[in-house]
C-alpha positions in Angstrom: -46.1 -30.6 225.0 -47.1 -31.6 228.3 -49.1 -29.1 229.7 -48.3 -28.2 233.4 -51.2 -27.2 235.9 -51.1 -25.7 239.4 -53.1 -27.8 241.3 -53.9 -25.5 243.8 -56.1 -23.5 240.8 -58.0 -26.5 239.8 -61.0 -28.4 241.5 -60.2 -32.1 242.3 -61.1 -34.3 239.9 -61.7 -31.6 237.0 -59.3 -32.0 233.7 -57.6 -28.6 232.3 -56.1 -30.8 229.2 -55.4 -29.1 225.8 -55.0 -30.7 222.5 -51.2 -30.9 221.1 -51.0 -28.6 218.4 -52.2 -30.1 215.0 -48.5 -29.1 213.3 -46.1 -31.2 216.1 -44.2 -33.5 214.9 -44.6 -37.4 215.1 -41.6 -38.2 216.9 -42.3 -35.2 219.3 -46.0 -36.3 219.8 -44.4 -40.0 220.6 -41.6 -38.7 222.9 -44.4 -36.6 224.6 -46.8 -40.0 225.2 -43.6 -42.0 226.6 -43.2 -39.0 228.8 -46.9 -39.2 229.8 -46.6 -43.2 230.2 -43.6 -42.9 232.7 -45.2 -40.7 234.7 -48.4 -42.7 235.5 -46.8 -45.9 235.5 -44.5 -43.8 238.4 -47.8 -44.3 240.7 -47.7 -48.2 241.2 -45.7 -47.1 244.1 -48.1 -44.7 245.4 -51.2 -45.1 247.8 -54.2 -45.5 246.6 -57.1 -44.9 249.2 -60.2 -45.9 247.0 -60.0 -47.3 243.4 -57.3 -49.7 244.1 -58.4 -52.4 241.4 -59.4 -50.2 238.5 -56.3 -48.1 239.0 -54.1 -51.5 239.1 -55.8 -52.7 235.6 -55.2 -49.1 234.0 -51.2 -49.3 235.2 -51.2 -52.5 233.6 -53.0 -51.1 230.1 -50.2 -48.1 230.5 -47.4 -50.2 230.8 -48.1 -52.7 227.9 -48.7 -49.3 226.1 -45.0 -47.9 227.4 -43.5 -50.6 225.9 -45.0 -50.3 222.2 -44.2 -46.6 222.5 -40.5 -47.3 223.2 -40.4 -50.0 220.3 -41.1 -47.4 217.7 -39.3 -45.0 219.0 -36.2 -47.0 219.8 -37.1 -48.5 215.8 -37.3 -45.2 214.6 -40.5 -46.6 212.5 -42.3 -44.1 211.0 -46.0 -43.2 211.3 -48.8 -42.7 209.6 -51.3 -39.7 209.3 -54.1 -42.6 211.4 -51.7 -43.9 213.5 -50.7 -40.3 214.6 -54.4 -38.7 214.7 -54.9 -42.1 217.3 -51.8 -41.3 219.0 -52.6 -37.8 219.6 -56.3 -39.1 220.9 -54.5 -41.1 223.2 -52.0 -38.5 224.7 -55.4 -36.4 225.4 -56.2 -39.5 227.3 -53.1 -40.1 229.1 -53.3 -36.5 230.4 -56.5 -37.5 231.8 -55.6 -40.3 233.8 -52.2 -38.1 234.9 -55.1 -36.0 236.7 -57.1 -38.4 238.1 -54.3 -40.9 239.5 -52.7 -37.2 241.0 -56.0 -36.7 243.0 -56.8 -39.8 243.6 -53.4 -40.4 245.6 -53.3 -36.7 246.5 -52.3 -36.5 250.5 -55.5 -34.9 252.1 -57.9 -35.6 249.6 -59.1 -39.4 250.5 -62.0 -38.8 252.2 -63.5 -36.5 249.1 -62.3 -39.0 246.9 -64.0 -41.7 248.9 -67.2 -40.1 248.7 -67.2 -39.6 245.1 -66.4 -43.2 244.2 -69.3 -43.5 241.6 -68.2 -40.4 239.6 -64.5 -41.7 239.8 -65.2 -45.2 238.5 -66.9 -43.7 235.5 -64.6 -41.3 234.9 -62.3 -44.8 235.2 -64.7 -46.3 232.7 -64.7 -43.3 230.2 -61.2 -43.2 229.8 -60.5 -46.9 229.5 -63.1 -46.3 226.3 -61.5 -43.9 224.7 -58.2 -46.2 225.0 -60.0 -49.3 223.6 -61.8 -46.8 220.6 -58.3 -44.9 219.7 -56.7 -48.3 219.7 -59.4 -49.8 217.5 -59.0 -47.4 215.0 -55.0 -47.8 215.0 -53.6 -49.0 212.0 -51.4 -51.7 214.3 -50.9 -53.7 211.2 -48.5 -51.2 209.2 -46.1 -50.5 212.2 -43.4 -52.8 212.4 -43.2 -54.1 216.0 -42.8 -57.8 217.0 -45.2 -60.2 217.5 -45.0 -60.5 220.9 -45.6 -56.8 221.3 -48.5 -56.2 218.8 -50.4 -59.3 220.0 -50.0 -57.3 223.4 -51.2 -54.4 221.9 -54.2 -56.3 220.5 -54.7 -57.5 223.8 -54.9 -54.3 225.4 -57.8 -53.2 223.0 -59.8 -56.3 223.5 -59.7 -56.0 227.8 -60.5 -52.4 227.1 -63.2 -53.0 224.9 -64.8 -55.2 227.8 -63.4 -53.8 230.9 -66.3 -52.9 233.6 -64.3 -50.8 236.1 -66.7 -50.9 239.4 -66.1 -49.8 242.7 -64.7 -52.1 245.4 -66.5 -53.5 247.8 -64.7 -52.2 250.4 -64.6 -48.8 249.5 -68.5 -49.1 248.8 -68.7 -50.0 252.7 -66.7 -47.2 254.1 -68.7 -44.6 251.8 -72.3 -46.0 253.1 -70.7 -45.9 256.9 -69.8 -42.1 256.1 -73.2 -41.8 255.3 -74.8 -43.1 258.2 -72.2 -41.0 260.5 -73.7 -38.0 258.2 -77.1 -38.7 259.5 -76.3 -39.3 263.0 -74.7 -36.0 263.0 -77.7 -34.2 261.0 -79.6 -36.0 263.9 -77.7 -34.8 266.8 -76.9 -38.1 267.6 -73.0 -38.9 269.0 -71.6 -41.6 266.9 -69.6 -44.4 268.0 -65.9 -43.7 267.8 -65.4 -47.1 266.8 -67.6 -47.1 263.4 -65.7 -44.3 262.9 -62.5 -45.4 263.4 -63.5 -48.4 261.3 -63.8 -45.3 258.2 -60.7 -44.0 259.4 -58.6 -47.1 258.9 -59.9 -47.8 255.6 -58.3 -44.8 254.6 -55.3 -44.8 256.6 -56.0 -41.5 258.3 -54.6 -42.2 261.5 -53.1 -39.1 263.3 -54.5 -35.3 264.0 -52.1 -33.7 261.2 -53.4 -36.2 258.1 -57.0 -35.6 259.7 -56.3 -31.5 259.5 -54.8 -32.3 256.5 -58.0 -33.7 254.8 -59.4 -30.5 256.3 -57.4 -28.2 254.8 -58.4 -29.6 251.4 -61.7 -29.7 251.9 -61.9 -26.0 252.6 -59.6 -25.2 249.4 -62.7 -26.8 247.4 -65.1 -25.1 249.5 -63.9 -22.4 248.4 -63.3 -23.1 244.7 -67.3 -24.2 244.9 -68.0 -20.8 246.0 -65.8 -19.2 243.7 -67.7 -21.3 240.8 -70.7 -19.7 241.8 -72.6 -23.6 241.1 -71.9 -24.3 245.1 -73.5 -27.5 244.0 -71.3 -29.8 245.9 -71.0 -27.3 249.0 -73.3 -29.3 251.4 -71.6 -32.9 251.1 -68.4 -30.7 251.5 -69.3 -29.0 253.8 -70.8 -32.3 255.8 -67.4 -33.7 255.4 -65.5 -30.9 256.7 -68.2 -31.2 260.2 -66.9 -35.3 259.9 -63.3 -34.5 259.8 -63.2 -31.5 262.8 -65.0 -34.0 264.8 -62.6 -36.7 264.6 -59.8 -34.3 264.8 -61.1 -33.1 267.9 -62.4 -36.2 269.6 -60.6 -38.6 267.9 -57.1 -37.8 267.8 -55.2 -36.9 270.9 -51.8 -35.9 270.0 -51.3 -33.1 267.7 -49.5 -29.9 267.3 -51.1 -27.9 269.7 -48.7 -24.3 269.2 -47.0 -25.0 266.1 -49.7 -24.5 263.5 -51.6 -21.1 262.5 -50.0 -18.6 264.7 -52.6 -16.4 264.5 -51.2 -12.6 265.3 -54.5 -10.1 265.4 -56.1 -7.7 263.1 -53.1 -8.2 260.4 -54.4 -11.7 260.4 -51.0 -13.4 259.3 -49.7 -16.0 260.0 -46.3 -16.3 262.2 -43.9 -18.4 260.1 -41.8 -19.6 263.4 -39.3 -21.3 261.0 -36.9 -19.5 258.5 -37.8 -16.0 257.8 -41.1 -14.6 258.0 -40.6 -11.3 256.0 -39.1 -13.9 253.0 -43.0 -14.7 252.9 -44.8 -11.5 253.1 -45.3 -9.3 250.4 -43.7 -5.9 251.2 -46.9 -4.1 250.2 -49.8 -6.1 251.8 -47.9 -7.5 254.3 -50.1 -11.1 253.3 -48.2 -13.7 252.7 -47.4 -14.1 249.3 -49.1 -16.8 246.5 -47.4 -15.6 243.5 -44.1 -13.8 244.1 -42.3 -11.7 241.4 -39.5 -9.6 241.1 -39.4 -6.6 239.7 -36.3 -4.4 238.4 -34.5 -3.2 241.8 -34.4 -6.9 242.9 -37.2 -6.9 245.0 -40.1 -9.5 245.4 -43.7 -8.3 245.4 -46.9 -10.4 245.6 -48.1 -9.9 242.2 -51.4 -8.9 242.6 -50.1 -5.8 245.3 -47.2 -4.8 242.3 -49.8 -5.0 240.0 -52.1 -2.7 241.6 -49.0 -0.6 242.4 -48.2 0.1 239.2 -51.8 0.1 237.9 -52.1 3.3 239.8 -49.1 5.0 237.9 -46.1 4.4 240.7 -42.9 4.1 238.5 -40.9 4.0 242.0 -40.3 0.3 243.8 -42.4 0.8 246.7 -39.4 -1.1 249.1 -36.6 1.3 248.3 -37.7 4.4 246.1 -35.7 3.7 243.5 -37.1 4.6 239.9 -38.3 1.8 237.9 -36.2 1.3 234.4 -39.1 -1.0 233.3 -42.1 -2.5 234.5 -41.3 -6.5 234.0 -42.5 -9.1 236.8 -40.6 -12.2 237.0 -42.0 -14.9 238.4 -39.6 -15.9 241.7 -40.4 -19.7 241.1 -38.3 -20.5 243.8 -39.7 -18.9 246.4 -43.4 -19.9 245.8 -42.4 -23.2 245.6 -40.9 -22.6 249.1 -43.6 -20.4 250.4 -46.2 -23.9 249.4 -43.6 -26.4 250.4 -43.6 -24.6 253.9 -47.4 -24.3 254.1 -48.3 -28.0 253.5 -45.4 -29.0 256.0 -47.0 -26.6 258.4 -50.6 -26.8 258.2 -50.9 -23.1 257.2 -53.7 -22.9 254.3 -52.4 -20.7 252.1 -55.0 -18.1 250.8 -55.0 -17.3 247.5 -54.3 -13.7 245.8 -57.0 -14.4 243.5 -60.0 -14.4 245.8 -60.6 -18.0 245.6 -60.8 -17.9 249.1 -64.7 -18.2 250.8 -66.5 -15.1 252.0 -66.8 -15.6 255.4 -70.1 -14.2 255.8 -71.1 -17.3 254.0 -70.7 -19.3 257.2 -73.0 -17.2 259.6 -75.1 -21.0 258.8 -74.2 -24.3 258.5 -73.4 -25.6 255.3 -75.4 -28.9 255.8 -77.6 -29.9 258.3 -74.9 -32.9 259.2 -72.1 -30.1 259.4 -74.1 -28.2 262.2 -74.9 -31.0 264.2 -70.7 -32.2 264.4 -70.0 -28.5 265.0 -72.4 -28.8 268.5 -71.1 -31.9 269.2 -67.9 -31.6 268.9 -67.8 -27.8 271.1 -69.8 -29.9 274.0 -66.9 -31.7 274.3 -64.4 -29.7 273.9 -66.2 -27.0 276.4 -66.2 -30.0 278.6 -62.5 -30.8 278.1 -61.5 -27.0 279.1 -63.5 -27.5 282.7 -62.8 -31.0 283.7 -59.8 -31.9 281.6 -56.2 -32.2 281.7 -53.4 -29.2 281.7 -52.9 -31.1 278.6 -57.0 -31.5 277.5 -57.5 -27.9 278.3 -54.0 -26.6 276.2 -55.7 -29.2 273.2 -59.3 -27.9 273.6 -58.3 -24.4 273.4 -56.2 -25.5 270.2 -59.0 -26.5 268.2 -61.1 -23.9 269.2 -58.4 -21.7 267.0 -59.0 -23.8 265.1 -62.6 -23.9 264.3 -63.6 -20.4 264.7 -60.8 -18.9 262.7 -62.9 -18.1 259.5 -66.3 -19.5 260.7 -69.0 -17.8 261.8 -71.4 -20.7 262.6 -68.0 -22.1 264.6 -67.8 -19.9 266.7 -71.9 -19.0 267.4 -71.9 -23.1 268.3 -68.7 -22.5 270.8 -69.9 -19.4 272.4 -73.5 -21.4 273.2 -71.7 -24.2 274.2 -70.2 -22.4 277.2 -65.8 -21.9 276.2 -65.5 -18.4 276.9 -65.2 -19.0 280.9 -62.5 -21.8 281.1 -60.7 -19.8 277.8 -60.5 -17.0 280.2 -59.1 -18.8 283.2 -56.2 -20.0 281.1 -54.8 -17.1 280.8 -53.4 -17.6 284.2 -51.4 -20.5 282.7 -47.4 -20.1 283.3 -47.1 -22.3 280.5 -46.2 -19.9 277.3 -48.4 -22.2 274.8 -51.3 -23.0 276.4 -51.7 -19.2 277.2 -51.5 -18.3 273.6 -53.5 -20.6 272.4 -56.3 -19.4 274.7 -55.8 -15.8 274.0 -56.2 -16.7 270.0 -59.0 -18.5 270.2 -60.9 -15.9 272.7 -59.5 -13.5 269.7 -61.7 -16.0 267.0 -64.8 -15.4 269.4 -64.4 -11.9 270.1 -65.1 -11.1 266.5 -68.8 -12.4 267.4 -71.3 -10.4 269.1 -71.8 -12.6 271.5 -68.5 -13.7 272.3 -67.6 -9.8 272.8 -70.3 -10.2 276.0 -69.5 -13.1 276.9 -66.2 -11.9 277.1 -66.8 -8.8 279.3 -69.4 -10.3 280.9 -67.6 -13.0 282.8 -64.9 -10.3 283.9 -62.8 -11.5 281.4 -61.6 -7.7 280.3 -59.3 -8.0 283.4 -57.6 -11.4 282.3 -57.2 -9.7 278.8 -55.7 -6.0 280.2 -53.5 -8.7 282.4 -51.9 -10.5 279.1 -51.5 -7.1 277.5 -49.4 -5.8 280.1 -47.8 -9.1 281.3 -47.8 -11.7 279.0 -45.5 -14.9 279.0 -44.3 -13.9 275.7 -45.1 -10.9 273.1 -47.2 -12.9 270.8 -49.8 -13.5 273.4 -49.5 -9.3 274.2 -50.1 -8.6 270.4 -53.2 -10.8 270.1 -54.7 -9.6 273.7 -54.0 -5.8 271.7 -56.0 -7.2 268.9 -59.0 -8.2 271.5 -59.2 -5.3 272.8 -59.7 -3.7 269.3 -62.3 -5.7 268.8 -64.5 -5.2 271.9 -63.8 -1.3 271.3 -66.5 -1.5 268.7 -69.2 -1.5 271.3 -69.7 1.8 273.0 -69.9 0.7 276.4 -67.0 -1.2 276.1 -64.5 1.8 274.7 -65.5 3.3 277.8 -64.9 0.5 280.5 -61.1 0.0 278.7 -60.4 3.6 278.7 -61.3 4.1 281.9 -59.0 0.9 283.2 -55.8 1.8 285.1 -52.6 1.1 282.7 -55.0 -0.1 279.6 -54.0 2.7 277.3 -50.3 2.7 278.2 -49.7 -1.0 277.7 -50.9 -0.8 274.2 -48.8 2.4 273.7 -45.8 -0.1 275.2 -47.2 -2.5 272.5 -46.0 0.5 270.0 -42.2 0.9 271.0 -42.0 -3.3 271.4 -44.2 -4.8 268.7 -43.4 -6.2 265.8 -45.2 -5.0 262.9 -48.7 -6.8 263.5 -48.6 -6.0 266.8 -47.7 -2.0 266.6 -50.5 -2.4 263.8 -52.7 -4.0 266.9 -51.9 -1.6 269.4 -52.5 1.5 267.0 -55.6 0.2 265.7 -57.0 -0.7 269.3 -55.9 2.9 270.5 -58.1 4.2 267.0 -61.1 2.6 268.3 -60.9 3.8 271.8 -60.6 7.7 270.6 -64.2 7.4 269.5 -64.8 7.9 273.5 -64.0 11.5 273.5 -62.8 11.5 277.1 -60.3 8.9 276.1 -58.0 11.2 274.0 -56.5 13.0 277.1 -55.5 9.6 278.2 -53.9 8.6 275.0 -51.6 12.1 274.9 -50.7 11.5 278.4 -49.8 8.2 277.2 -47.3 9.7 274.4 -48.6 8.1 272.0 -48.2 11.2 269.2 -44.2 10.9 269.1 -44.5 7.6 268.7 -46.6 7.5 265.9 -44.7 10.4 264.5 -41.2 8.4 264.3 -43.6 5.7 262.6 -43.9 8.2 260.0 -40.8 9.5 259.6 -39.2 6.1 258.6 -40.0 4.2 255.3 -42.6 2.2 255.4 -45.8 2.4 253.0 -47.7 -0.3 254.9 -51.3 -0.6 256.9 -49.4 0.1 260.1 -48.5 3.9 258.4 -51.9 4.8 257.3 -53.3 3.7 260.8 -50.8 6.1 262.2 -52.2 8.8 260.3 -55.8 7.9 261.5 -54.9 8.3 265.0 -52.8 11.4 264.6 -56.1 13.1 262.1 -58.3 12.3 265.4 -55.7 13.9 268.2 -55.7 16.6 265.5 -59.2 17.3 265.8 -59.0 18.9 269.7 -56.4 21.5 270.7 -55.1 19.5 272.9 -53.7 16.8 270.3 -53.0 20.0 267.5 -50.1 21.0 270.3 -48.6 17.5 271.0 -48.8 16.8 267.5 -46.7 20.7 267.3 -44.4 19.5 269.7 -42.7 16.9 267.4 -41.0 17.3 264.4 -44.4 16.5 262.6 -45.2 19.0 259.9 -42.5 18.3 257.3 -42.9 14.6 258.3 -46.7 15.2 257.3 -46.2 17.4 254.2 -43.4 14.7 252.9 -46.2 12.0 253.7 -48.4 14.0 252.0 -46.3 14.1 248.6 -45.3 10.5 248.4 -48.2 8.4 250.6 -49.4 6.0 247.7 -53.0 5.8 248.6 -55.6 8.5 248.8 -56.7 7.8 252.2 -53.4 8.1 253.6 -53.3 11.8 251.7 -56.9 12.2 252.9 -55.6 11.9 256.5 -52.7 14.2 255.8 -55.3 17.1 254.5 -57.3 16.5 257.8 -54.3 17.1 259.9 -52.8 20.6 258.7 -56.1 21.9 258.7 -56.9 21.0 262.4 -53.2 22.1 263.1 -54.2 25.4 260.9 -57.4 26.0 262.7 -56.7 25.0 266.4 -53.4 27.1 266.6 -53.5 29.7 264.1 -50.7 31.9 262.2 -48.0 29.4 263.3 -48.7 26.8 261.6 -50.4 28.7 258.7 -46.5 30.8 258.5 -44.8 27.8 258.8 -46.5 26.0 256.0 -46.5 29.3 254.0 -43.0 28.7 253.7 -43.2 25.4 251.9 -43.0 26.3 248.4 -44.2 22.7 247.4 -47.1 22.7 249.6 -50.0 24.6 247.0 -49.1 22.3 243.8 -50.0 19.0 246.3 -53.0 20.2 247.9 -54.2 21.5 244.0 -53.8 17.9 243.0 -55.2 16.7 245.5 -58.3 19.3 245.2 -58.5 17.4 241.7 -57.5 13.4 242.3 -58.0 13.3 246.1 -61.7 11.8 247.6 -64.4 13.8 248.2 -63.1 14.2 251.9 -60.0 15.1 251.2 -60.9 17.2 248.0 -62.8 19.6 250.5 -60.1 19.7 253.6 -57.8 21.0 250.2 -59.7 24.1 249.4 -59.9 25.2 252.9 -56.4 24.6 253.2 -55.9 26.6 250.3 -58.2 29.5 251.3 -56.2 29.4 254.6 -53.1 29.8 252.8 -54.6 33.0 250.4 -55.9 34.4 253.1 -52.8 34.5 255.4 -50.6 35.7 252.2 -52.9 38.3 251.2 -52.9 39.7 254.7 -49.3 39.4 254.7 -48.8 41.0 251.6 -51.0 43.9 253.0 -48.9 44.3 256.0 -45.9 44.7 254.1 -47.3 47.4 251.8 -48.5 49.4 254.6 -45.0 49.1 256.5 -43.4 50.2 253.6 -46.1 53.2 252.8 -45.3 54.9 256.6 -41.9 55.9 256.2 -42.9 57.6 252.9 -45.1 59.6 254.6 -42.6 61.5 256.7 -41.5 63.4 253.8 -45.0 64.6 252.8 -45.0 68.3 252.8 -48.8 69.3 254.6 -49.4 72.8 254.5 
């Protein structure tokens, strides 16, 4: 009867309510609106930040309400058809103000709530009306309750008939001093930290993890705003975000400078220090998961990778090859409610599998004029903090700059300019574990910017990187540096400088055999790049990187981390060189098994590419051993038919090859066996 909502797929303040069905019965719709009444009346005990007064006089109006409910139910009175069509307008109500009590106590949501104080009192107003008209209309005259409890009824409809639900005066202040911070910011104008604590107290925000909290929500409806399409509401959101990530950063000292957002590199996961991080990530993705279901073997999928999964005809359970008897997802209730439980407690914002989340290239400007000028600000001072602060400032400052630039583009433009590349890099020297991390992930945040990439190399910072990689204070700060170096590998010049660094290519093959998953995935992807400097693939063989990536293939796995594998291999393929290191392993069944059972088309793509460099770079070997393979023709035919384009083509000349090699064969043996008949020719 009750209709239960996600809140994390709804905007604040909207109401998803739907109208009980016309057939339910009285005593079902009454049970439903006690249910209803308990609930709000449950938030007299909660905190409200804004709309204190007009939330105390609708808990009042509720509770009278409660009561009369109870009566007729505990009187088993019967109903009319009226009394039950004003009932059921009430329970549409009641819904209503379930929503807006939920955000408007809802934990990281006070300053948004603050600033829409006008829309929140009428919405206040509205439904107070439709109490006072569904009660006018109630035939209270035919129901059987006491005196006492109809005059109180009666009551009820009269103060709701007048009631003029207005916003405090208090809140009112704090909104117009958020306002005036707003223009000091759009201004470029430093506020003073004590009108803004004055904002701050109002609210009760009063340490760094209820400050990122507000954060966090802020982005969530950021991102619903863009997912809308109206983005009407994106530049007061966005100016509040700018508000908050100053006082987080300026404001607030103490904070959890290592525990939150453990960012790992290119996978871009997060590292869930606390239970077990593969219980969160969805086998096939590798993202951590926002709707986990189980399918028939047992094991639990993201739904939206399953789906695809199976979308694309797999009837095998893509964890442990074992056919599927049917194709049902159950949802794993549990563990979602784990997975979100564990976010909030942590800080991580968990992205959603529906792209709600923002499109980043969204952010290359500021959302508001008052969001840019808190974003220069506020990386002034923390670029000041990482040269003239504290072991403890500087371990902070790098913190936040994770922070900020970890899906921003703006962000991390406003911290390049403001001159934190140079102090990010001298951290690294730090012997203290955390403070080197955090440094290393936020120079990972810039590096993704053109600028920060030369800022970067520029201030000899590819030595300090090369250093981590090889002799960092603990592997997560070796993965991310791997990850770095991926990233200024997209610049020509730079592929060269790396490659041609003493021990730069070995440490990330190291990275391989010691990794975890994201960081093999790192390293792999880092080497990828640096093959696009020809003269670099000598280095990487010398490495040994083929018999790594080999074993990688041999084992189970149908992740990222596989089909980069194969993209490293298909490039040593190309010279003769790689063709015979690659030869030198157990690699061609490995490849052809790949080759029948890789679920995507690039992975079979890349499999294609590397039996015909192996084919053409060393001949009649390879061609005779894959002759041999019975079940080789049917795959490449299939894949002539539902491979790519790419791969379509490397197919064909694979099967030419193939034809070719067994037509000369076949010639061979017919001419072997013609010469012994020829002995017995009689020639006169």
């Amino acid at each position: 009867m009750i209709q239960k909502f996600d809140r994390c797929d709804r905007r604040i303040l909207t109401f998803p309510v739907v109208h009980p069905c016309e057939a339910v019965s009285p005593a079902t719709l009454l049970e439903s609106l006690i249910t209803l009444s308990h609930n709000i009346c449950s938030y007299q005990h909660k905190f409200f930040a804004t709309q204190r007064r007009n939330a105390r006089e609708m808990l009042r109006q509720i509770g009278i309400l409660l009561i009369f409910f109870e009566e007729i139910r505990d009187h088993e009175l019967s109903l009319s058809k009226s009394a039950v069509l004003c009932f059921s307008e009430l329970h549409l109500a009641f819904q209503k103000i379930l929503f807006l009590f939920e955000d408007c106590t809802r934990e990281g949501a006070r300053l948004c709530i603050l600033m829409k104080s006008h829309y929140v009192s009428t919405q206040f107003h509205l439904l107070i009306r439709t109490i006072a008209t569904a009660l006018d209309v109630l035939p209270l005259s035919s129901i059987e309750v006491s005196c006492e409890i109809r005059e109180l009824v009666e009551l009820v409809a009269k103060q709701a008939r007048k009631a003029k639900l207005e916003i405090d005066p208090d809140a009112d202040s704090a909104m117009k001093r958020v306002i005036l911070i707003l223009n000091q910011f759009e201004n470029k104008f430093e506020p003073d930290p004590s009108f803004i604590k004055r904002v701050l107290d109002y609210l009760e925000i009063n340490n760094w993890s209820e400050c990122h909290r507000e954060i966090r929500i802020l982005d969530e409806e950021i991102s619903l705003e863009c997912l809308d399409g109206s983005e009407r509401e994106l530049p007061l959101l966005s100016s509040l975000v700018g508000f908050m990530s100053y006082c987080r950063g300026v404001l607030f000292e103490a904070g959890p400078y290592g525990a939150f957002d453990q960012a790992v590199g290119v996978c871009d996961h997060k590292l869930l220090n606390s239970l077990n991080p593969e219980d969160f990530r969805c086998p096939i993705s590798l993202e951590l998961m926002t709707d986990p279901v189980t399918i028939s073997t047992g094991q639990t999928y993201d739904r939206a990778s399953i789906q695809k999964w199976l979308k694309a005809g797999n009837l095998l359970c893509p964890k442990t090859g074992e056919k599927l008897p049917n194709t049902e997802l159950v949802p794993n209730s549990t563990l979602r409610k784990l997975i979100h439980q564990f976010c909030a407690d942590s800080g991580v914002s968990l992205s959603k599998s529906r792209n709600t989340n923002r499109d980043i290239t969204r952010t290359i400007v500021a959302g508001s004029p008052a969001a840019g000028g808190a974003i220069e600000l506020l990386s002034d001072f923390l670029a000041n903090r990482l040269y003239n602060g504290t072991r403890e400032h500087k371990n902070k400052g790098a913190y936040e700059i994770r922070l900020l630039a970890k899906s921003n583009i703006f962000n991390r433009s406003c911290l390049i300019d403001a001159g934190t590349v140079p102090p990010l890099l001298n951290l690294l020297d730090s012997t203290d574990p955390t403070s080197q991390v955090n440094a290393i992930s936020a120079l990972l945040k810039l590096s993704k910017h053109d600028s920060g990439k030369k800022a970067i190399v520029e201030n000899g910072g590819l030595k300090s990187i090369l250093s981590v990689l090889k002799r960092g204070l603990n592997l997560e700060a070796r993965q991310i540096s791997a990850a770095i170096i991926f990233y200024l590998s997209s610049v020509h010049g730079y592929r060269k400088l790396i490659g041609a660094t003493p021990g730069a290519i070995p440490a990330l093959v190291e990275l391989i055999k010691e990794g975890t998953s994201c960081g093999k995935k790192n390293a792999v992807v880092a080497i990828y790049a640096l093959l696009l400097h020809h003269p670099n693939h000598q280095k990487v063989l010398e490495a040994r990187t083929v018999p790594l990536l080999v074993d990688i293939l041999a084992s189970s796995h149908t992740d990222e981390l596989f089909t980069d594998s194969l993209a490293v291999l298909s490039t040593l393929a190309d010279t003769m060189e790689g063709s015979i290191a690659i030869l030198q392993t157990p690699a061609l069944p490995v490849i052809i098994r790949v080759l029948n059972s890789s679920a995507t088309r690039v992975g079979k793509e890349y499999c294609a590419r590397i039996l015909l460099s192996l084919c053409n770079n060393c001949g009649d070997e390879v061609v005779s051993a894959l002759a041999k393979d019975t079940s080789l023709m049917n795959l490449l035919y299939s894949l002539v038919t539902d491979g790519t384009s790419h791969a379509s083509k490397k197919a064909r000349l694979l099967i030419k090859i193939l034809h070719n090699f067994q037509e000369t064969r076949s010639s061979q043996l017919t001419t072997r066996a013609a010469v012994p008949q020829e002995r017995f020719i009689h020639v006169t």
